[in-house]
VOPAGU-2260 file (C-alpha; in pm, 1 decimal, decimal comma):
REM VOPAGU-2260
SITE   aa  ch    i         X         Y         Z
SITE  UNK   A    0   12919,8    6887,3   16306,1
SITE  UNK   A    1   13012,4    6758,4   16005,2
SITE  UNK   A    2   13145,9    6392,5   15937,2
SITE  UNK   A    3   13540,7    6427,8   15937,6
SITE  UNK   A    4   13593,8    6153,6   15677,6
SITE  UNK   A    5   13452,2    6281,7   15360,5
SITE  UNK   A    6   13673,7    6396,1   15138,4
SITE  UNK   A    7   13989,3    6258,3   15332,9
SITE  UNK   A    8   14267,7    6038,4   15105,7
SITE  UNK   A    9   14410,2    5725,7   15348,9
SITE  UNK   A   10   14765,0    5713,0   15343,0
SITE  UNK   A   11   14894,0    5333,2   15224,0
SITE  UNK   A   12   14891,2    5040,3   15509,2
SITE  UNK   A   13   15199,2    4970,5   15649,1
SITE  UNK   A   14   15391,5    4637,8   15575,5
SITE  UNK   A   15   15360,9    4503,1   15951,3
SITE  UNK   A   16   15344,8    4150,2   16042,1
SITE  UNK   A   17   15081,3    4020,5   16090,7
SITE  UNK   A   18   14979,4    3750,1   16356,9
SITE  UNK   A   19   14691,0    3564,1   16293,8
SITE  UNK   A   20   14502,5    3350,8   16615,4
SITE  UNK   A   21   14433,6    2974,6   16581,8
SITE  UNK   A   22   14099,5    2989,9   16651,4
SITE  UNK   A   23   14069,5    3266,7   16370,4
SITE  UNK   A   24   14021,1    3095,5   16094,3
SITE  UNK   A   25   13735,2    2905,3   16240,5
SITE  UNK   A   26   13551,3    3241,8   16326,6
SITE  UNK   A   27   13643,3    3354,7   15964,5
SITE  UNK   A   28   13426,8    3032,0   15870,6
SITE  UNK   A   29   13172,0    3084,0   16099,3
SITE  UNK   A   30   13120,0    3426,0   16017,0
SITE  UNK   A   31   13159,1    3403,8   15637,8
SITE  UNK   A   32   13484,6    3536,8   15473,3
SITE  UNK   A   33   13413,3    3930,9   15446,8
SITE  UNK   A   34   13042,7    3918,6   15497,8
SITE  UNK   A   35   12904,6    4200,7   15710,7
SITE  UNK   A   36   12768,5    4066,0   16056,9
SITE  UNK   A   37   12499,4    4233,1   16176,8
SITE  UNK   A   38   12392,2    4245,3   16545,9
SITE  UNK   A   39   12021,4    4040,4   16617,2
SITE  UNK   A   40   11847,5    4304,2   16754,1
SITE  UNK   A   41   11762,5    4625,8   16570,3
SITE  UNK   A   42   11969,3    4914,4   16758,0
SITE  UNK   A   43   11751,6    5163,3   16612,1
SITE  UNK   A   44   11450,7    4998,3   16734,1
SITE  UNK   A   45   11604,3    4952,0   17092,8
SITE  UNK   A   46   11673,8    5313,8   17134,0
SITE  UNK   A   47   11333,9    5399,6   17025,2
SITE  UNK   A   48   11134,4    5171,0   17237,0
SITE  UNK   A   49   11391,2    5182,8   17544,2
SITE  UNK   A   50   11555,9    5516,3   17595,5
SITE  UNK   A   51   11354,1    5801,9   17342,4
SITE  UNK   A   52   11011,1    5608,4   17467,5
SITE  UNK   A   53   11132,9    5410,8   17813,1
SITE  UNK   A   54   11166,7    5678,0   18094,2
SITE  UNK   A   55   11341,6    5416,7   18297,1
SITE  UNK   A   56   11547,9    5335,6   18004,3
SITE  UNK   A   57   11650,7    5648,2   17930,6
SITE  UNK   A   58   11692,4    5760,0   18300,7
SITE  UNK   A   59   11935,4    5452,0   18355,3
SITE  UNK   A   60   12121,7    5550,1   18042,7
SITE  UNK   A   61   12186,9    5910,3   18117,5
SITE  UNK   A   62   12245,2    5843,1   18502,0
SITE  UNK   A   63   12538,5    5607,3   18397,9
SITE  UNK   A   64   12675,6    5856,3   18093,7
SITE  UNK   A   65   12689,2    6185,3   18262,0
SITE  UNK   A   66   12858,9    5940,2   18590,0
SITE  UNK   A   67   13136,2    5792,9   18383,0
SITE  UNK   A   68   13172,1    6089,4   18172,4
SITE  UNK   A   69   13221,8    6309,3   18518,6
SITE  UNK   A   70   13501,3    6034,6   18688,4
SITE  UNK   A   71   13858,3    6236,9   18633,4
SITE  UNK   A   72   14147,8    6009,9   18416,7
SITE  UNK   A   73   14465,5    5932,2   18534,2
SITE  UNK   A   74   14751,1    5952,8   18304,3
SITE  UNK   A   75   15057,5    5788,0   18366,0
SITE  UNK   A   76   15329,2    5479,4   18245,4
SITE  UNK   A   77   15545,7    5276,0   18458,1
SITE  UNK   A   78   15753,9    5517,9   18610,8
SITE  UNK   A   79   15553,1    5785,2   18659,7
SITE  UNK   A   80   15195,5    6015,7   18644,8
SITE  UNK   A   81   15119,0    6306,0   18468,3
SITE  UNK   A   82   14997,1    6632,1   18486,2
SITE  UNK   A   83   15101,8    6756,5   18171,1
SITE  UNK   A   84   15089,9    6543,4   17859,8
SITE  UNK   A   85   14965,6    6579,4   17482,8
SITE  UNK   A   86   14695,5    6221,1   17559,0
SITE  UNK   A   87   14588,4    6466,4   17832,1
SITE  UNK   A   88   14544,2    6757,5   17633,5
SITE  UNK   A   89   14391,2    6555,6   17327,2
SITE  UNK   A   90   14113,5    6418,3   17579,2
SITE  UNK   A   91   14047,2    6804,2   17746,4
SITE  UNK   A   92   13966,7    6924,4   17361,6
SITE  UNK   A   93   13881,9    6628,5   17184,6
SITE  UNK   A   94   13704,9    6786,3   16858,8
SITE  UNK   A   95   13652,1    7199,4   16772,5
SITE  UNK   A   96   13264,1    7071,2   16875,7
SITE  UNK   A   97   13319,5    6856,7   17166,8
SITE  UNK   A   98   13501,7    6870,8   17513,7
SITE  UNK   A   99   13594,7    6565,8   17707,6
SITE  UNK   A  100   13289,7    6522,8   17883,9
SITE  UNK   A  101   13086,8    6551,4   17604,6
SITE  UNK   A  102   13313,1    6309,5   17402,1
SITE  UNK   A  103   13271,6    6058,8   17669,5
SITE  UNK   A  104   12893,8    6102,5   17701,2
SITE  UNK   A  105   12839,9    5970,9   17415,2
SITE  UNK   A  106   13088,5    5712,1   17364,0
SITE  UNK   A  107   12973,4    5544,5   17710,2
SITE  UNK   A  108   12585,9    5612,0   17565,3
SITE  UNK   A  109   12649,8    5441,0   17254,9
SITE  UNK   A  110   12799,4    5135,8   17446,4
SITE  UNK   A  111   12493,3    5115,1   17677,0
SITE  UNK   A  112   12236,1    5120,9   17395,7
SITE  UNK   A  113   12389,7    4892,0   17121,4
SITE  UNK   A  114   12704,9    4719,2   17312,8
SITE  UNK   A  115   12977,8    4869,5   17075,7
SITE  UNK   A  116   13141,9    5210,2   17070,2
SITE  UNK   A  117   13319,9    5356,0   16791,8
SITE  UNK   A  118   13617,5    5647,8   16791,2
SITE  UNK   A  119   13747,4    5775,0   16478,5
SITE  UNK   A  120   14094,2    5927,8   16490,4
SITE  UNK   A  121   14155,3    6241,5   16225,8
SITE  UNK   A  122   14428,9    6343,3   16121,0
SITE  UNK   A  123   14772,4    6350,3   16310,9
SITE  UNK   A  124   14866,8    6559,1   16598,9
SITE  UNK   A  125   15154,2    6603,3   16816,0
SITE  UNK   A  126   15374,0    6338,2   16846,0
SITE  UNK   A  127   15211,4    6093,6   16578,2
SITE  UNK   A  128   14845,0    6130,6   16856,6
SITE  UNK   A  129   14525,4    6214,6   16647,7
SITE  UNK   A  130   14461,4    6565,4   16576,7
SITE  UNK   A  131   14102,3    6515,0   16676,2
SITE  UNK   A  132   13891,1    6217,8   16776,3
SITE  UNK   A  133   13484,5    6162,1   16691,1
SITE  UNK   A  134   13262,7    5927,6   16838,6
SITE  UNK   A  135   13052,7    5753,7   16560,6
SITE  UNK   A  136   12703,4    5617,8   16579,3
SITE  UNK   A  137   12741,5    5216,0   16627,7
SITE  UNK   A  138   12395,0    5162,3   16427,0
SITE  UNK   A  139   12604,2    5291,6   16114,8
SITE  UNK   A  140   12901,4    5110,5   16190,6
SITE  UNK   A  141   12939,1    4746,7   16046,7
SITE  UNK   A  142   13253,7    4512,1   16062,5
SITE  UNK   A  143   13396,9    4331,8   15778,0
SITE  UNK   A  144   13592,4    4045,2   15884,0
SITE  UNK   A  145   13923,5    3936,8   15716,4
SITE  UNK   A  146   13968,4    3560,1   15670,5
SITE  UNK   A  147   14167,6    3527,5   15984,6
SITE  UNK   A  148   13877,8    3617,5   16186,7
SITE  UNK   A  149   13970,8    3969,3   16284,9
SITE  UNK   A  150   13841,1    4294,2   16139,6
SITE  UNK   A  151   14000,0    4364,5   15833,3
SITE  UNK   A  152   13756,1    4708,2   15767,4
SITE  UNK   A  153   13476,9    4891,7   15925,1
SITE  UNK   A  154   13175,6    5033,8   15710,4
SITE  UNK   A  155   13029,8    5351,1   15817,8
SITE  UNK   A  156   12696,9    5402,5   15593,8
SITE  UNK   A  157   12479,3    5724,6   15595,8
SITE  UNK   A  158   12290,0    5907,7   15376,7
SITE  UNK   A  159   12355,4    5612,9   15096,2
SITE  UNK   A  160   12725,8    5661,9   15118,7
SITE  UNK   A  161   12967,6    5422,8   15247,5
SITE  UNK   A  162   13327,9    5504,6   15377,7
SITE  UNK   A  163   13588,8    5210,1   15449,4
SITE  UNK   A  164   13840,7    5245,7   15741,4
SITE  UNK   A  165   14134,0    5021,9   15616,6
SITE  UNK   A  166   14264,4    4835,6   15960,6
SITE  UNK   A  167   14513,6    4653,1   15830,6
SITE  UNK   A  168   14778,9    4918,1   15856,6
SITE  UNK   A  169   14954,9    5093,8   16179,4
SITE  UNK   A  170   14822,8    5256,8   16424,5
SITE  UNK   A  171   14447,8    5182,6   16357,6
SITE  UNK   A  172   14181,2    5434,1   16247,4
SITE  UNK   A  173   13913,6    5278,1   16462,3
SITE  UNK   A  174   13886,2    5247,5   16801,0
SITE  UNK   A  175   13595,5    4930,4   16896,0
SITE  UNK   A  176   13484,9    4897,5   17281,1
SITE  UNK   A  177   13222,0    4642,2   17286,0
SITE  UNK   A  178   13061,0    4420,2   17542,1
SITE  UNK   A  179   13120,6    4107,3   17622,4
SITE  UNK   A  180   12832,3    3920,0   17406,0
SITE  UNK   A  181   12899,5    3506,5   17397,2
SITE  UNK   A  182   12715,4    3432,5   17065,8
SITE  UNK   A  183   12897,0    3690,3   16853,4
SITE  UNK   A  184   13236,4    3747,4   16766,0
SITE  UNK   A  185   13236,9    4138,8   16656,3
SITE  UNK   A  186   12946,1    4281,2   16823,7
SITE  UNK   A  187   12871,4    4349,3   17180,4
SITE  UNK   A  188   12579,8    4242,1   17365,5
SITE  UNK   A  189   12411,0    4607,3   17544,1
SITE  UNK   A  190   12186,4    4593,7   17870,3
SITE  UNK   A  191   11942,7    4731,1   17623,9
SITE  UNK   A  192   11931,9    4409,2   17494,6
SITE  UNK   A  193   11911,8    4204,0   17761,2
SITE  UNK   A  194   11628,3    4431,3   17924,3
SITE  UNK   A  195   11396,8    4422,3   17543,3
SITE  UNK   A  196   11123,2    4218,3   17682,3
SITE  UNK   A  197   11085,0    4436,7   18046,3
SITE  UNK   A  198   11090,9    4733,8   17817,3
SITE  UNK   A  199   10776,2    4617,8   17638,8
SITE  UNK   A  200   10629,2    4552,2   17930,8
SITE  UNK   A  201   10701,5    4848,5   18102,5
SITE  UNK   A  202   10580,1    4991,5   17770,9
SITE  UNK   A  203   10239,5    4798,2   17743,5
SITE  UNK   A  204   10147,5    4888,2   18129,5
SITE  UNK   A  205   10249,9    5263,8   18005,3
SITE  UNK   A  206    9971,2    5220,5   17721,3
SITE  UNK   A  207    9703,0    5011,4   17935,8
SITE  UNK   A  208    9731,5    5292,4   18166,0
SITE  UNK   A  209    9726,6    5544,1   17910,8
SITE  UNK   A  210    9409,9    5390,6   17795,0
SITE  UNK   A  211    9230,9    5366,8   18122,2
SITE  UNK   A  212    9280,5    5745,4   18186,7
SITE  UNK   A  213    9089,5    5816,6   17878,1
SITE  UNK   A  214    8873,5    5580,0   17972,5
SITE  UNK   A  215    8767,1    5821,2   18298,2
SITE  UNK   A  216    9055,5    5565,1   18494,6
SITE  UNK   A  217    8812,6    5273,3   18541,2
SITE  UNK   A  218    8554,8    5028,8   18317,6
SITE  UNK   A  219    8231,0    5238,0   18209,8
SITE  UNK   A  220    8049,8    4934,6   18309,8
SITE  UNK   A  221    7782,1    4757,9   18099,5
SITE  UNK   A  222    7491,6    4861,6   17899,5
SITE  UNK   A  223    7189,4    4600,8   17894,5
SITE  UNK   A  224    6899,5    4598,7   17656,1
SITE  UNK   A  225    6582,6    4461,2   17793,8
SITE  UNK   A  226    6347,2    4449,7   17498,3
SITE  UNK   A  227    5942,6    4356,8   17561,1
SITE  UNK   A  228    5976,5    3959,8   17599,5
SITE  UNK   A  229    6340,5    4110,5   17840,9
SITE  UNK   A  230    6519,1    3852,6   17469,5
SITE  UNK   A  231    6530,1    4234,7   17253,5
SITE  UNK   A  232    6845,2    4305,6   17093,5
SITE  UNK   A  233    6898,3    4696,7   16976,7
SITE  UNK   A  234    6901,4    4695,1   16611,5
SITE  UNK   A  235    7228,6    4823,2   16401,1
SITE  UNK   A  236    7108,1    5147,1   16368,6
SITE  UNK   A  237    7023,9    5186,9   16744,4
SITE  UNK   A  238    7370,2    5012,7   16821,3
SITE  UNK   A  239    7556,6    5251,5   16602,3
SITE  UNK   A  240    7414,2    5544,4   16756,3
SITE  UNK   A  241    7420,1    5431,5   17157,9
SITE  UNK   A  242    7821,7    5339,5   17015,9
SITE  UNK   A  243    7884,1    5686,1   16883,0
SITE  UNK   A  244    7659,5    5869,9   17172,9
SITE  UNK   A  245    7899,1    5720,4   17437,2
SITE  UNK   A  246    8187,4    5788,0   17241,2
SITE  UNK   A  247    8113,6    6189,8   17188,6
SITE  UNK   A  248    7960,2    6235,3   17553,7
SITE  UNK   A  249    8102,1    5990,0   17782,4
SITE  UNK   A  250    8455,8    5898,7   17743,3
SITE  UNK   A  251    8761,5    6099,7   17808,2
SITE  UNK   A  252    8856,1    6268,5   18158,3
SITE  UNK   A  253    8679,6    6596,5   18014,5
SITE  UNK   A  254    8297,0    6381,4   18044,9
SITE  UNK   A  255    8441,1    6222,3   18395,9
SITE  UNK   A  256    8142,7    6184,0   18589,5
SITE  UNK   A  257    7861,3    6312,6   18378,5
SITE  UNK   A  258    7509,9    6142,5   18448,9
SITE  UNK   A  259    7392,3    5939,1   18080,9
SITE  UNK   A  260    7029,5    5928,1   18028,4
SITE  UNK   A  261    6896,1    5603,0   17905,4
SITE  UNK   A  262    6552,3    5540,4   17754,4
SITE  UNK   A  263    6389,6    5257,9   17581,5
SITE  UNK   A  264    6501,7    4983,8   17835,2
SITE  UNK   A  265    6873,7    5043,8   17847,7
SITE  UNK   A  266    7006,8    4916,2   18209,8
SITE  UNK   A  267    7357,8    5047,2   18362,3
SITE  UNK   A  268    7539,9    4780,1   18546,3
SITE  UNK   A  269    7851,9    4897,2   18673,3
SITE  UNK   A  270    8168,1    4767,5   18683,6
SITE  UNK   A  271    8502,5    4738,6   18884,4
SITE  UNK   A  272    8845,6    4642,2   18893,5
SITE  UNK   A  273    8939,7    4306,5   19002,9
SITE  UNK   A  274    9213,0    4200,2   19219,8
SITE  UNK   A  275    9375,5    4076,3   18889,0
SITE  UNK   A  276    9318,9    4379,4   18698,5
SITE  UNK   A  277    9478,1    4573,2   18953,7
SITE  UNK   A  278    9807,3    4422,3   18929,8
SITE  UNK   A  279    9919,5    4569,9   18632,9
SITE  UNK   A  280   10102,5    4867,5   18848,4
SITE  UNK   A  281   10259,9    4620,6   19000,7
SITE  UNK   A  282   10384,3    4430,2   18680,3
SITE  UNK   A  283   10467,6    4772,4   18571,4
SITE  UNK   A  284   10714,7    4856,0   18880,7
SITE  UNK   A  285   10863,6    4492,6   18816,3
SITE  UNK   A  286   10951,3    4555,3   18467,1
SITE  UNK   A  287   11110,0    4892,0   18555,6
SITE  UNK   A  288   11298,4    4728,7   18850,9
SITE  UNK   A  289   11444,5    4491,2   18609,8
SITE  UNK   A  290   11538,2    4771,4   18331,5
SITE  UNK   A  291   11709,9    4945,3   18581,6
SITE  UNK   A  292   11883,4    4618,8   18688,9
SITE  UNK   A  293   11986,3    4510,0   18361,3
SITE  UNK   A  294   12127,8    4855,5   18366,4
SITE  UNK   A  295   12296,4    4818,9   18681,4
SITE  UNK   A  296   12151,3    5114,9   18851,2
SITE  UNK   A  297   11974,6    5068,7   19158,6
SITE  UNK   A  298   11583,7    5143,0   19195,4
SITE  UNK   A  299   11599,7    5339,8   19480,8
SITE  UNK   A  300   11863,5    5588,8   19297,2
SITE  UNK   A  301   11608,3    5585,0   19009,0
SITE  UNK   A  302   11284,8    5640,2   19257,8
SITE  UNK   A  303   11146,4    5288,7   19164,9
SITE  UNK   A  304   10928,0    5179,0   19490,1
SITE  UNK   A  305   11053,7    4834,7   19572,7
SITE  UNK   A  306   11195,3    4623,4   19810,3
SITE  UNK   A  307   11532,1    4812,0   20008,5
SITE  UNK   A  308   11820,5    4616,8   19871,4
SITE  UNK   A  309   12031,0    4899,7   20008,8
SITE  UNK   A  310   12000,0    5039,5   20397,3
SITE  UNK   A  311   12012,8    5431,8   20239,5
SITE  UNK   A  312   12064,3    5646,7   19967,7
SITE  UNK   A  313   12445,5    5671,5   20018,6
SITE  UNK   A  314   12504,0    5273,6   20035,4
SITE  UNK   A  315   12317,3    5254,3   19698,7
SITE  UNK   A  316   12501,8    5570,2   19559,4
SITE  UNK   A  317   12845,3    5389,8   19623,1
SITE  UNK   A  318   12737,2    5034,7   19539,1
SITE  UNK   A  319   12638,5    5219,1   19191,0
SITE  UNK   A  320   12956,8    5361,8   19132,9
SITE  UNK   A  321   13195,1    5053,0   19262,2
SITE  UNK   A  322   12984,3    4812,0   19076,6
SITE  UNK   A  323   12864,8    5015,6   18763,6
SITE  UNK   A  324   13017,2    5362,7   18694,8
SITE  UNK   A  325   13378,1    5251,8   18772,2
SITE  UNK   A  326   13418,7    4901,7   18580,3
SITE  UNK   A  327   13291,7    5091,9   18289,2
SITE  UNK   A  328   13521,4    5360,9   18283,8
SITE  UNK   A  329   13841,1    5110,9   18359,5
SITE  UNK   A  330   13744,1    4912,8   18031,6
SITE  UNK   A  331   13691,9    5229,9   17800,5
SITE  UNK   A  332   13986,1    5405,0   17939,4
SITE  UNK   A  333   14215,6    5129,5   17911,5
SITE  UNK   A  334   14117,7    5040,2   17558,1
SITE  UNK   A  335   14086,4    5407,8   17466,7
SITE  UNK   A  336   14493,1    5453,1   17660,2
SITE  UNK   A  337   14628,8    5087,1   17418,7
SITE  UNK   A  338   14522,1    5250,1   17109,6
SITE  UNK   A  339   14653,0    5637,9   17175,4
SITE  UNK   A  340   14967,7    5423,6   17281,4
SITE  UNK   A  341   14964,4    5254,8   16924,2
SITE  UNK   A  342   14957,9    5596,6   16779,1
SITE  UNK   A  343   15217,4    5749,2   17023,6
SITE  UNK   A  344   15500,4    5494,5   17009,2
SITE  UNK   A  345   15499,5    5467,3   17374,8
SITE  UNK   A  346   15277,8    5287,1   17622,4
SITE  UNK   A  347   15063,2    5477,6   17865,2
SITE  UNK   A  348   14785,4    5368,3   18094,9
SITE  UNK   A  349   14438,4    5564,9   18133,3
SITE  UNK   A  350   14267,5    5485,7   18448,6
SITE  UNK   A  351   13964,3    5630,7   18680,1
SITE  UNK   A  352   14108,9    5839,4   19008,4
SITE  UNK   A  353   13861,0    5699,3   19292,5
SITE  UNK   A  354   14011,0    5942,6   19516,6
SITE  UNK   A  355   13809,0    6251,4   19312,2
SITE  UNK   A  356   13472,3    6044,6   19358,2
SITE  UNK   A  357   13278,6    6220,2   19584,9
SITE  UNK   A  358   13070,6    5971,6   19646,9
SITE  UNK   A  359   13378,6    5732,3   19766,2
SITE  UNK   A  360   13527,9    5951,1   19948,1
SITE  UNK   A  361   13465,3    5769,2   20257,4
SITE  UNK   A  362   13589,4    5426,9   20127,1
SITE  UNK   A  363   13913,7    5637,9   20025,3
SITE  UNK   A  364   13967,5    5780,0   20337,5
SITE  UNK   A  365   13916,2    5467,1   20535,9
SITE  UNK   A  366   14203,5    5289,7   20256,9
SITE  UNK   A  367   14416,3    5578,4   20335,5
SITE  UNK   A  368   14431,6    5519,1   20697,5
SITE  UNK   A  369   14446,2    5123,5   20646,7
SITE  UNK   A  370   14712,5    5159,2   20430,4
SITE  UNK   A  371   14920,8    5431,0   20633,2
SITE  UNK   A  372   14912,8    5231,2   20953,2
SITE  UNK   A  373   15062,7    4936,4   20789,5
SITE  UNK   A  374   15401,5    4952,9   20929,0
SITE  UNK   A  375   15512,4    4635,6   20821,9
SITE  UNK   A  376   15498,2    4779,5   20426,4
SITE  UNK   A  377   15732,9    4975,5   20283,2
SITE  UNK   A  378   15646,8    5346,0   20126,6
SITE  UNK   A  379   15677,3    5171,0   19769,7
SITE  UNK   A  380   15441,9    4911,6   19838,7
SITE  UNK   A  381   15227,2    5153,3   19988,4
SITE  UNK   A  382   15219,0    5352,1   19677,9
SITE  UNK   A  383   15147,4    5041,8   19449,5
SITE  UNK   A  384   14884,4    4941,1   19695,0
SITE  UNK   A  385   14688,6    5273,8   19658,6
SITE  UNK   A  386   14724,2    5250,0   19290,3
SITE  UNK   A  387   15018,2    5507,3   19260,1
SITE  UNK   A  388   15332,5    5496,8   19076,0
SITE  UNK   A  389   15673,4    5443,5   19218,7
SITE  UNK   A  390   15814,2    5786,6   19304,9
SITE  UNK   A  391   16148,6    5874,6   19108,3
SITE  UNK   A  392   16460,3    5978,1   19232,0
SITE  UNK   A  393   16490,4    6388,6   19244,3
């Protein structure tokens, strides 16, 4: 798919007014007047390490994705929900190469690996919506901040070539969902982040272990040289060639268990694992225990051994959508529904419909039932209780 923006003229920003935050001007300080802020951590590095070369990482990543991507949107304003509308129909065929789901894959995937996710609206469609909307890579994305404080342009670099989307005008270009991140003004902080250092654990054990297997999975032991006076040392040719025999007939899981034949007073003292050197499976489950926390995805969904936080699978499969899937889609929906309302004219509210979760059905049904025995509430309060909106007359 090719990038939507080349070759595209910008029509002039609109003369709005503009209304500038107190506090802006001492971000615009902070940050430097139009310098380009660049996360502290490498993104490209993160998703290298942690999700291409982190099963856990990318496990916890994709679990959370395809979840959010799955949960059904509800459409609807103040007076009433939708079946039909053109937000609906933009989000069912987002791009000629992408559907919703796939749109929202990897819009929630790029805000769980860098903390910031990036939609580009194209052209214009019905009633002033985008014709088409692209989700771009966050590593390529950079802000430029105005000297209020607030975006004034985003940078989108590849392939040496730089395009500007102009954000002072109406509606915006740009759509930014980031993360919550206290020690930066235009960048999110991602769970990647905040799980780095159990990644290169997890990592390390992953190459210690690696290591060991081609090792025939445990220390050869030691060699010892007794010479005549039992003081000899083995001279550097001698060395070199014990070194390269044990290399060539004695190492690797093919030579596992073949006898060695020493000569010339060459001892084998074999050796074992301590208790110490055992724990490194067990440093190794910690670290992935804490990736998938930082993630918010319970072990036991991920098949992490551990201790049972959670009585069963179904407990944990709930707790994973109430506390992670769910908050996740409410923030991208509702940012995604105030900027489609900036291009419509008219505000409408995206939300997630619980009652299509499968895996909450039960907490539905039991808020049904609550709710319908409530005789002291009226039908409308009902309806605003279960997150509905108030029926209209007809």
């Amino acid at each position: 798919m090719g990038f939507s923006w080349f070759g595209r003229g910008n029509a002039p920003p609109v003369e709005t007014e503009v209304k500038a935050s107190a506090a802006g001007k001492v971000v615009a300080l902070a940050a430097g007047s139009g310098r380009v802020v660049w996360s502290a951590r490498d993104t490209v590095s993160l998703t290298r390490t942690g999700f291409a070369g982190n099963p856990v990482g990318f496990r916890a990543v994709r679990l959370i994705a395809e979840a959010a991507a799955a949960v059904p949107l509800i459409c609807q304003d103040r007076e009433r929900r939708y079946d039909i509308h053109p937000v609906l129909d933009l989000l069912r065929r987002p791009n000629p190469g992408q559907g919703r789901a796939e749109l929202f894959e990897a819009l929630f995937g790029q805000i769980l690996l860098s903390g910031n996710g990036y939609l580009e609206a194209v052209a214009e469609g019905p009633q002033g919506l985008p014709g088409e909307m692209h989700v771009l890579r966050s590593d390529r994305m950079a802000v430029v901040p105005g000297t209020d404080g607030w975006p004034e342009a985003y940078e989108y670099a590849v392939g040496g070539r730089k395009y500007r989307f102009d954000m002072r005008g109406s509606p915006d270009p740009i759509c930014h969902i980031r993360s919550f991140h206290p020690l930066d003004d235009h960048y999110g902080l991602s769970p990647m982040q905040a799980a780095a250092v159990a990644v290169d654990v997890h990592n390390s054990a992953s190459g210690w272990s690696k290591a060991l297997l081609d090792n025939a999975a445990r220390p050869s032991g030691a060699i010892v040289y007794k010479g005549a006076d039992g003081q000899g040392s083995l001279s550097a040719d001698q060395y070199d060639r014990l070194v390269t025999e044990m290399e060539m007939h004695h190492q690797g899981a093919r030579n596992a268990g073949r006898p060695m034949l020493l000569e010339g007073g060459l001892d084998w003292k074999p050796m074992g694992f301590s208790p110490s050197d055992m724990e490194f499976q067990e440093t190794k489950l910690a670290a992935a225990r804490e990736i998938a926390q930082a993630f918010g995805v319970p072990p036991m969904l991920m098949g992490i051994p551990g201790d049972a936080t959670y009585a069963n699978y179904a407990e944990a499969h709930r707790a994973f959508y109430r506390l992670t899937v769910l908050p996740l889609v409410s923030r991208v929906a509702s940012a995604v529904a105030w900027w489609l309302s900036e291009h419509l004219g008219t505000e409408i509210d995206l939300r997630p419909d619980p009652d299509q979760v499968p895996a909450l059905a039960e907490e539905r049904d039991q808020l049904w039932q609550r709710v319908g025995a409530a005789a002291f509430l009226s039908p409308g309060e009902k309806r605003a209780v279960l997150g509905l909106p108030p029926l209209t007359e007809g």
